[in-house]
C-alpha positions as CSV (number, residue, x, y, z in Angstrom):
1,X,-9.2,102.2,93.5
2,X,-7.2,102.8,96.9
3,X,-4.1,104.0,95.3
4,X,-5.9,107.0,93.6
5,X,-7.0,108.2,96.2
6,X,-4.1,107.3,98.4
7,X,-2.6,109.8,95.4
8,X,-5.1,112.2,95.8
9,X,-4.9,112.7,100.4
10,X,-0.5,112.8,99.8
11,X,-0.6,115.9,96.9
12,X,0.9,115.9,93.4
13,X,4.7,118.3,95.0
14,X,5.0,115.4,97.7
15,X,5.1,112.8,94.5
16,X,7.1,114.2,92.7
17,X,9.9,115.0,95.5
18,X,10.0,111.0,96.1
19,X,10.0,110.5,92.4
20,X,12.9,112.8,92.1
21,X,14.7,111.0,94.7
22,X,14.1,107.3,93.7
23,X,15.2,108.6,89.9
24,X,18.3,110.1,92.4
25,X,18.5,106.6,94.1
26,X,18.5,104.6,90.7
27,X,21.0,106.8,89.4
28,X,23.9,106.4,92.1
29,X,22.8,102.7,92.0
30,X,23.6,102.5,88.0
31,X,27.3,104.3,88.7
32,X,28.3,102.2,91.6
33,X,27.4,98.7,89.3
34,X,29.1,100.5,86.3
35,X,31.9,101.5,88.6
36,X,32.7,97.6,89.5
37,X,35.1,95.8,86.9
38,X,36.3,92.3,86.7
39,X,39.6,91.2,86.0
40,X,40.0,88.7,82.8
41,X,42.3,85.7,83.8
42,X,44.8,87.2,81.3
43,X,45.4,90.6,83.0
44,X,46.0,91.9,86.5
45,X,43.6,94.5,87.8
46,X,45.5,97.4,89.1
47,X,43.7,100.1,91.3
48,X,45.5,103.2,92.4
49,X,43.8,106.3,93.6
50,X,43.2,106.9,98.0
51,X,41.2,104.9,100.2
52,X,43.1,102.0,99.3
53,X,44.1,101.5,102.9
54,X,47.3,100.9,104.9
55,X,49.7,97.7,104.1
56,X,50.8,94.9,106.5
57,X,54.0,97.4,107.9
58,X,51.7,100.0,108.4
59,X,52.6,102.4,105.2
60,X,50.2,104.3,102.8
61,X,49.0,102.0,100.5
62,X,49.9,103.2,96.9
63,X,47.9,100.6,94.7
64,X,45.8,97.3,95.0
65,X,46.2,94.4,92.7
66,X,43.8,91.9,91.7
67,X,44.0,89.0,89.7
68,X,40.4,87.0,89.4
69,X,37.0,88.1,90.7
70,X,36.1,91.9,90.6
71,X,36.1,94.5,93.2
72,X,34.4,98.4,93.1
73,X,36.6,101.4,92.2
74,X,34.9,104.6,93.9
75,X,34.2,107.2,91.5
76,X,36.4,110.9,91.8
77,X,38.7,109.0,94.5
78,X,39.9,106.3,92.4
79,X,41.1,104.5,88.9
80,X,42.2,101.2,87.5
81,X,44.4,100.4,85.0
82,X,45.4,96.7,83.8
83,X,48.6,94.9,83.6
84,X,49.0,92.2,80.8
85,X,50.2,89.0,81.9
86,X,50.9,88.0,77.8
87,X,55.1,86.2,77.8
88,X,57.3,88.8,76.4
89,X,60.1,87.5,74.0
90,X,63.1,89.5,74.8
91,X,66.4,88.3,72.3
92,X,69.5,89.6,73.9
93,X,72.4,89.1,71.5
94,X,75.4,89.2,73.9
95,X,79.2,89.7,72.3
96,X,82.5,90.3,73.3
97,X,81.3,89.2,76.9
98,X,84.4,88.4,79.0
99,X,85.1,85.1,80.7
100,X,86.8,84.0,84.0
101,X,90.0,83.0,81.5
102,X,89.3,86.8,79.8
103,X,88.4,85.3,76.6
104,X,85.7,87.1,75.0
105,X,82.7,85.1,73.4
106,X,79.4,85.8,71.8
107,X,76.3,84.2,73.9
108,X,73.2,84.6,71.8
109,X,69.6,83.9,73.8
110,X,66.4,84.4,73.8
111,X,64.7,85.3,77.2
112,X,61.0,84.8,78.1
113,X,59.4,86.9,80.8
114,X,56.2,88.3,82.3
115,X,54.1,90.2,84.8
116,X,54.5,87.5,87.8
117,X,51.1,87.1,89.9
118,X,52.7,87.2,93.4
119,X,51.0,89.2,95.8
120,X,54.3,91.2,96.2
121,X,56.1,91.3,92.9
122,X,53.1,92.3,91.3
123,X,52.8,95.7,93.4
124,X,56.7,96.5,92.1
125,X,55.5,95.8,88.7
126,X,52.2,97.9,89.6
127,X,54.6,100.5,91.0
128,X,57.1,100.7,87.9
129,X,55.3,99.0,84.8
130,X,52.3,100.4,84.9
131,X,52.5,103.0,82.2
132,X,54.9,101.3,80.0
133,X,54.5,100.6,76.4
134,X,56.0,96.7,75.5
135,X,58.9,97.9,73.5
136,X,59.7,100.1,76.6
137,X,59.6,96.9,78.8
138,X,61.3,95.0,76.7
139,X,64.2,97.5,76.4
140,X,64.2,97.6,80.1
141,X,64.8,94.0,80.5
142,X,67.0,93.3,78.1
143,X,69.3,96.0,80.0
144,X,69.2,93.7,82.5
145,X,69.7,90.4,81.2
146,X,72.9,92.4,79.6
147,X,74.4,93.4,82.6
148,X,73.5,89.9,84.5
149,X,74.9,87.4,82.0
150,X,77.9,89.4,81.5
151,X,78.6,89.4,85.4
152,X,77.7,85.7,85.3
153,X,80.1,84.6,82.6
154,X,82.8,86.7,84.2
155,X,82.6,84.8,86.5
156,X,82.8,80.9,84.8
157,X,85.2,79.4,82.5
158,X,84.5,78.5,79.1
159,X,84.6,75.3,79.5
160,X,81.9,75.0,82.3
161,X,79.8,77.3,79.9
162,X,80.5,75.2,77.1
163,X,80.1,71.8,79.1
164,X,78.1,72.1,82.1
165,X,75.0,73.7,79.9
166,X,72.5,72.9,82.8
167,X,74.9,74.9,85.1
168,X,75.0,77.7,83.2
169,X,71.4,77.8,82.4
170,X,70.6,78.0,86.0
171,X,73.3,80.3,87.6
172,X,71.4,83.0,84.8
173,X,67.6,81.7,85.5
174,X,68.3,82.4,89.4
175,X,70.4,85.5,89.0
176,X,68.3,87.1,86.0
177,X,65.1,86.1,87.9
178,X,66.3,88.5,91.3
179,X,66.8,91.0,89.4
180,X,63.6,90.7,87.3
181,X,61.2,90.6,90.4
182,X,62.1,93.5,91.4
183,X,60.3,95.8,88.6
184,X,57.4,93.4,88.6
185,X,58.6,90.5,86.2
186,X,59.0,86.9,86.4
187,X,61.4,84.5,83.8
188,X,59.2,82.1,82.1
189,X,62.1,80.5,80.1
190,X,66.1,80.7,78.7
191,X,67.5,79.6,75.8
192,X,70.6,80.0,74.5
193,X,71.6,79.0,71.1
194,X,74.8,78.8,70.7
195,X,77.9,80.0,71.9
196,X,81.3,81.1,70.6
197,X,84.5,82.9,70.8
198,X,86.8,84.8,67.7
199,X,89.9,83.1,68.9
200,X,88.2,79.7,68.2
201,X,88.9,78.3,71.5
202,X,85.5,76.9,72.0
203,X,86.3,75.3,68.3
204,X,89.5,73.7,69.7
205,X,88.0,72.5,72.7
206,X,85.7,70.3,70.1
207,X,88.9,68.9,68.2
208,X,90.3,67.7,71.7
209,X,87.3,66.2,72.9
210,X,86.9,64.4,69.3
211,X,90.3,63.2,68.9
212,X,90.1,61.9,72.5
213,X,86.9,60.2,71.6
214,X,88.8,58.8,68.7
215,X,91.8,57.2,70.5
216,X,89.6,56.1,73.2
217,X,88.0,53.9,69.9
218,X,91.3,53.1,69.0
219,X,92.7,52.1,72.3
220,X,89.5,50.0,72.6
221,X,90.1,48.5,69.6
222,X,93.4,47.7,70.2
223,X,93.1,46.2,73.2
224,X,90.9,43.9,72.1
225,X,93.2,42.5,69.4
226,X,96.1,42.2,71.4
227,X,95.9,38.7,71.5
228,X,95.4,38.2,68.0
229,X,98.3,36.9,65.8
230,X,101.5,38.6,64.6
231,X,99.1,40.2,62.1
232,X,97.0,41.7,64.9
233,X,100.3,42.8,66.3
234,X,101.7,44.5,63.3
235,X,98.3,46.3,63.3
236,X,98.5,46.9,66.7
237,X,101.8,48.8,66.1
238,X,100.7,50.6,62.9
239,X,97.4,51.5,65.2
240,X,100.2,53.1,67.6
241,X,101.6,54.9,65.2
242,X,98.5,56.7,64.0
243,X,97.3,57.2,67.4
244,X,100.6,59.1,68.4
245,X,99.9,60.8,64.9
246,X,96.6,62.1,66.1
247,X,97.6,62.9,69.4
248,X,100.6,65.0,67.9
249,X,97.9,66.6,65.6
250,X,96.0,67.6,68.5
251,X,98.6,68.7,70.6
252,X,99.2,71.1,67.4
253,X,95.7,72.1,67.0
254,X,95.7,73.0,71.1
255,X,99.1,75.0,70.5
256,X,98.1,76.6,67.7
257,X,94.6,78.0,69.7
258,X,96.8,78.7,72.3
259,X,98.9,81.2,70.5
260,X,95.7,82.7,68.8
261,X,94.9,83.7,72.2
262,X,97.5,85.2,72.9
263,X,98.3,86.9,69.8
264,X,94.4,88.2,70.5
265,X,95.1,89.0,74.4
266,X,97.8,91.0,73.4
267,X,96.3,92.9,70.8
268,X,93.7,93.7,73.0
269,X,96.8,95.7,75.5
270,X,98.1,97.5,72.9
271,X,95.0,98.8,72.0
272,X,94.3,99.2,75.3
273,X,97.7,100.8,76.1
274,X,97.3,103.2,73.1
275,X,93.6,104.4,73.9
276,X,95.2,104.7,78.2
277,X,98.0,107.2,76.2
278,X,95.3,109.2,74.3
279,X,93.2,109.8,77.1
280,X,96.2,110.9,79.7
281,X,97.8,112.6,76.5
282,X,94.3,115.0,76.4
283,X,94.2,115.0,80.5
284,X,97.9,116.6,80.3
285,X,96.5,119.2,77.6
286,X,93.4,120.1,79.5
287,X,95.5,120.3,83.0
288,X,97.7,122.9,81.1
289,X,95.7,124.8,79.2
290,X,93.6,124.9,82.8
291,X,96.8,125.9,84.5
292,X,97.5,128.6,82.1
293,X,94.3,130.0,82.2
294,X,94.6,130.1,86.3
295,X,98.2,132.0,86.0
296,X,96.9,135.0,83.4
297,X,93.9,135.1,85.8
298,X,96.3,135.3,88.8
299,X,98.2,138.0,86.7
300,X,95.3,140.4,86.7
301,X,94.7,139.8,89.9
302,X,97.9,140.6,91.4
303,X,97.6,143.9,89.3
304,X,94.5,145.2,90.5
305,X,95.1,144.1,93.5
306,X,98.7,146.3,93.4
307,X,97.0,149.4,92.0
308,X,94.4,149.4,95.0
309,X,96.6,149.0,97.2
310,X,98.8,151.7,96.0
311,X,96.0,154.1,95.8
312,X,94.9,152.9,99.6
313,X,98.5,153.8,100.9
314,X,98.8,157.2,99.0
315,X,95.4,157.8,100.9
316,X,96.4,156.9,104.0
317,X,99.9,158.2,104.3
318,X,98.9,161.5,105.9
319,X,96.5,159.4,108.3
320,X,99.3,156.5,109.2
321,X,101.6,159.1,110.0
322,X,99.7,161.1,112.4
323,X,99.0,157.4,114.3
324,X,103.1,157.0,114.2
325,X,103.6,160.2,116.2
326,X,100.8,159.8,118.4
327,X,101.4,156.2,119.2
328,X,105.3,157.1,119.7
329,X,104.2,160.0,122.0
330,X,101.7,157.7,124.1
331,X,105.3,154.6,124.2
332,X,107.0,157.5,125.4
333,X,104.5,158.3,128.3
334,X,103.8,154.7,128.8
335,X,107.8,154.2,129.0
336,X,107.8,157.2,131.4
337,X,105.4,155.8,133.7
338,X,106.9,152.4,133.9
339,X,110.3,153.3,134.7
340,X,109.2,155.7,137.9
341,X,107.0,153.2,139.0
342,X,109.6,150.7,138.9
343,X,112.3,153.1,141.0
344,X,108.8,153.6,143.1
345,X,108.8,150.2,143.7
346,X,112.7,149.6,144.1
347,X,112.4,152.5,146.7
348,X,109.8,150.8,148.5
349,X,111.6,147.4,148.4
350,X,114.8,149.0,150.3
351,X,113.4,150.3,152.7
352,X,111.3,147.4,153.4
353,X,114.3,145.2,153.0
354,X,116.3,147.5,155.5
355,X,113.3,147.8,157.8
356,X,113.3,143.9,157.9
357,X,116.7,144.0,158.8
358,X,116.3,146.5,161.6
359,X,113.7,144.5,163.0
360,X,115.5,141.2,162.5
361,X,118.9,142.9,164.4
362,X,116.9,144.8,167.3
363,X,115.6,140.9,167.6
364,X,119.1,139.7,167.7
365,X,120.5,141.9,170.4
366,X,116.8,141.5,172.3
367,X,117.4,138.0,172.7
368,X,121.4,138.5,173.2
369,X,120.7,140.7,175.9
370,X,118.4,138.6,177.5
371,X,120.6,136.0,177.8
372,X,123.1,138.1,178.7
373,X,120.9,138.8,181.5
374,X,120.4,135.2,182.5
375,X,124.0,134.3,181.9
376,X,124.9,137.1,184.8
377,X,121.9,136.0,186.8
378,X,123.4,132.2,186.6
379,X,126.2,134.0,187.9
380,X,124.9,134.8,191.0
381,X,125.1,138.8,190.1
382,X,129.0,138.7,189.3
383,X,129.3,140.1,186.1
384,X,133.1,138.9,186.0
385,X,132.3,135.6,186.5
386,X,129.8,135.9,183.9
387,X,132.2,136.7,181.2
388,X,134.6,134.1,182.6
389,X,131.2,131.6,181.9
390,X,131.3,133.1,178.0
391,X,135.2,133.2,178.1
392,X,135.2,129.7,178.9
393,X,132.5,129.0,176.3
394,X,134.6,130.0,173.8
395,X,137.9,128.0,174.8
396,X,137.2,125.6,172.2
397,X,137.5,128.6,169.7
398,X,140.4,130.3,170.8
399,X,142.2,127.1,170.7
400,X,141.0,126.3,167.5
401,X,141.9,129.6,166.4
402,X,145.5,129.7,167.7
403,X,146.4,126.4,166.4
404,X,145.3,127.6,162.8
405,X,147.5,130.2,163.1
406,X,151.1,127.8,162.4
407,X,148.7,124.6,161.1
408,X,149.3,126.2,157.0
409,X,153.6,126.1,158.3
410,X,155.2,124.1,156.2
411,X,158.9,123.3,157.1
412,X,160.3,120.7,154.3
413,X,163.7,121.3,155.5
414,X,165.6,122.8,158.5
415,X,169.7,123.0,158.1
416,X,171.6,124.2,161.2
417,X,175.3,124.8,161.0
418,X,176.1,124.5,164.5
419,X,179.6,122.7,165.9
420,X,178.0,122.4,169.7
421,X,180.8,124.5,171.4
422,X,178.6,127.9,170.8
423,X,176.2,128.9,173.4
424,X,174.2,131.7,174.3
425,X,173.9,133.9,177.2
426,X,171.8,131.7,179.0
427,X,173.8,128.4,178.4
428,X,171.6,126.8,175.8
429,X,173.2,126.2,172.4
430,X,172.1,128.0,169.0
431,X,170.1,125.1,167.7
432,X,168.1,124.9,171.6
433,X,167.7,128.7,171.2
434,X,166.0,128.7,167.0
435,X,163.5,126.0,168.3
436,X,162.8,127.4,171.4
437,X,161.6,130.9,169.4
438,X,159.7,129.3,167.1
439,X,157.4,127.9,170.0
440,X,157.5,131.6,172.0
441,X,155.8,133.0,168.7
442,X,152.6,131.3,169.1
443,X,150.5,133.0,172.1
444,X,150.8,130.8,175.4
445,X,147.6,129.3,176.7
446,X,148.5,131.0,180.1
447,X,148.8,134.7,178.9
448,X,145.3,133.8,176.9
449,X,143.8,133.1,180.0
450,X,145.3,135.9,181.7
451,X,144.1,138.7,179.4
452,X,140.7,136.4,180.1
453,X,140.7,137.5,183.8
454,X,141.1,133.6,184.5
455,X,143.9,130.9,185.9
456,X,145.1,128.2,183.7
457,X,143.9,124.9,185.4
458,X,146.7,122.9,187.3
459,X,145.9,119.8,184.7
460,X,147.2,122.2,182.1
461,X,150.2,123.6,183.7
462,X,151.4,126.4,185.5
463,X,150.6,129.7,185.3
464,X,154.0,132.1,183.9
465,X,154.0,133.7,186.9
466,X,154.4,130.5,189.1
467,X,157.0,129.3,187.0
468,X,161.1,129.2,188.1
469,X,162.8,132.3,186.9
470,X,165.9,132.1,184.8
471,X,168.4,132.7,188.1
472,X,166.6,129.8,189.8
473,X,166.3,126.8,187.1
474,X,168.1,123.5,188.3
475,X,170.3,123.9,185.4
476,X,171.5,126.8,186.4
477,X,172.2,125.6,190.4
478,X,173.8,122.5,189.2
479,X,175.9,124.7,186.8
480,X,177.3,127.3,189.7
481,X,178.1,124.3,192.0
482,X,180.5,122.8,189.5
């Protein structure tokens, strides 16, 4: 009874606003439940889309992965797709794969793989599997589990391959597995059938290994009957025989793959050699055929370019002549110019250079006069005995001077034909008289003095004047008194 009339005081509009918004309510409830999806334990749960939120470096995050439980994937902003985590049989049928020994042999396998789980394989797998079909991901694995088992037999001999199976098996489980993980997939399991080679080496590594098993028996065998009888012995030495039978047989069999090998090896470089003649045979072709086109293109060239330019110089004849004249006219000025400014300058270098010189001799006879001055002034005012002070300052000179004038005399020889009886007027005898003219032609020291104004010291002799005359010499006395 309350709630009709609790229907009547609110008013029919104000019920059906809050019906329209519980219907509203209900409605966004029943998307967001049909918006949650949970992951089956044989798929991965991929959600891709924004609001995804940032990874552990810090980076957009592109997609989010779930394996078990459920999560919500917002409507408009997001999607899902799953991954299936069903084995994949991949059969990779490798031939002509080249060993360490480069001997070619046929490895048929069959590889298992799958979407790996891991937190962060699984986002490379989200990131690069995601819209595959199978057959394209098993086409992309098996290119490569080609390209890792032929790097990983190139790089082991047969017999380690052949031998060492558990080796083998795990050099390609670890390298196969890298390179799986990183679009997303995980090896669950190798197997490898059966290996062999068309030379047959493999085949003759099996006839060594059974013929030494053999003679292992055998020498075993014999051993044990060595001390036996003569019997024993004679068997012993038939036993020897057949052993070195076998071993020769073997031997034969290992010669004879040995030369398959290499009758193979070398078949393989002529072919080689052949298809390396064909290719540089065609590069030669092209290179000409290429260089040949270059030269008649080069032709054409040239030729337009020689008609343009012939055209541009029958233009510009009139033009380039006019810039001759002009420019020889403006060389001609310029040459003009140059050479007066040059005499301009040579002018004013003279007359500098003889101004200079004026200057430098008014200095000269300045300072000469000056100590002309104090020369005279030293003097005491006697301007005689001044130039006796220069006179004398210039002895050393004159002397020097007068003995230069006979120091160049060279007299290698002097011959005097003379019997001692002749004399001259003044008593002396011919040869007396030559050397006594020789010595009167160089000036005396006394007359130099003289024409000086000046005596010659006492410590250097007498002056001519104070010297004996002719009439009064001893010689002459002691002469007239005989």
């Amino acid at each position: 009874m309350v709630f009709p009339h609790l229907a009547l005081a609110i008013g029919p509009e104000v019920i059906i606003v809050i019906s329209v918004v519980v219907l509203i309510l209900f409605s966004l409830a029943l998307a967001l439940i049909s918006r949650f999806k949970r992951c089956p334990s044989n798929k991965v749960l991929v959600v891709y889309g924004s609001l995804l939120g940032k990874n552990p470096d810090g980076t957009k995050r592109a997609s989010k992965c779930l394996h078990d439980g459920g999560t919500l994937v917002l409507p408009v902003f997001q999607s899902y797709k799953f991954l299936d985590l069903t084995p994949i049989s991949i059969q990779v049928d490798l031939k002509n794969a080249l060993s360490r020994q480069n001997i070619r042999i046929d490895v048929p396998s069959r590889f298992m793989v799958g979407v790996s789980t891991d937190p962060v394989i699984v986002q490379n797998a989200a990131e690069r599997l995601l819209e595959l079909s199978l057959a394209e991901i098993q086409e992309l694995s098996r290119d490569i589990i080609f390209g890792q088992l032929r790097l990983i037999i190139a790089t082991m001999e047969i017999e380690e391959i052949n031998a060492d199976r558990d080796k083998f098996l795990e050099a390609v489980s670890r390298n196969v597995e890298t390179e799986l993980k990183k679009i997303g997939l995980r090896l669950i399991n190798v197997n490898v059938t059966d290996i062999s080679d068309e030379s047959g080496y493999i085949e003759a590594l099996g006839k060594e290994a059974a013929a030494k098993a053999l003679n292992d028996a055998k020498k075993s065998v014999a051993e044990k009957n060595r001390d036996g009888s003569v019997g024993e012995a004679q068997a012993k030495k038939l036993q020897r025989i057949e052993v070195a039978r076998a071993d020769a047989e073997a031997i034969r069999g290992e010669n004879d793959a040995k030369v398959d090998v290499a009758m193979s090896m070398a078949a393989l470089r002529e072919k080689e050699a052949e298809a390396k003649r064909i290719e540089v045979t065609a590069q030669k072709t092209q290179e000409a055929k290429a260089m040949e086109e270059s030269y008649l293109a080069e032709r054409l060239a040239e030729a337009a370019r020689a008609e343009r330019e012939k055209a541009t110089l029958q233009a510009d004849v009139i033009v380039q002549s006019e810039i001759a004249k002009r420019k020889k006219e403006l060389e001609a000025e310029a040459e003009a110019e140059q050479i007066r400014r040059k005499a301009q300058g040579e002018a004013d270098a003279i007359y500098a250079k003889m101004a200079a010189e004026a200057r430098g001799t008014q200095e000269f006879l300045t300072r000469q006069a000056e100590g002309f001055a104090k020369i005279v002034e030293a003097a005491g005012g006697a301007s005689d005995d001044a130039v006796k002070m220069l006179v004398a300052d210039k002895l050393e000179a004159l002397m020097k001077i007068q003995v230069e004038a006979i120091k160049n005399i060279k007299i290698d020889k002097v011959t005097v034909w003379d019997g001692g009886s002749g004399k001259t007027a003044d008593g002396k005898t011919a040869t007396a008289d030559f050397i006594s003219g020789l010595l009167k032609s160089v000036p005396p020291m006394g007359e130099l003095f003289g024409m000086a104004g000046m005596k010659l010291p006492e410590i250097l002799g007498k002056a001519a004047e104070e010297t004996p005359t002719k009439e009064e010499t001893p010689a002459d006395s002691e002469t007239q008194e005989q």
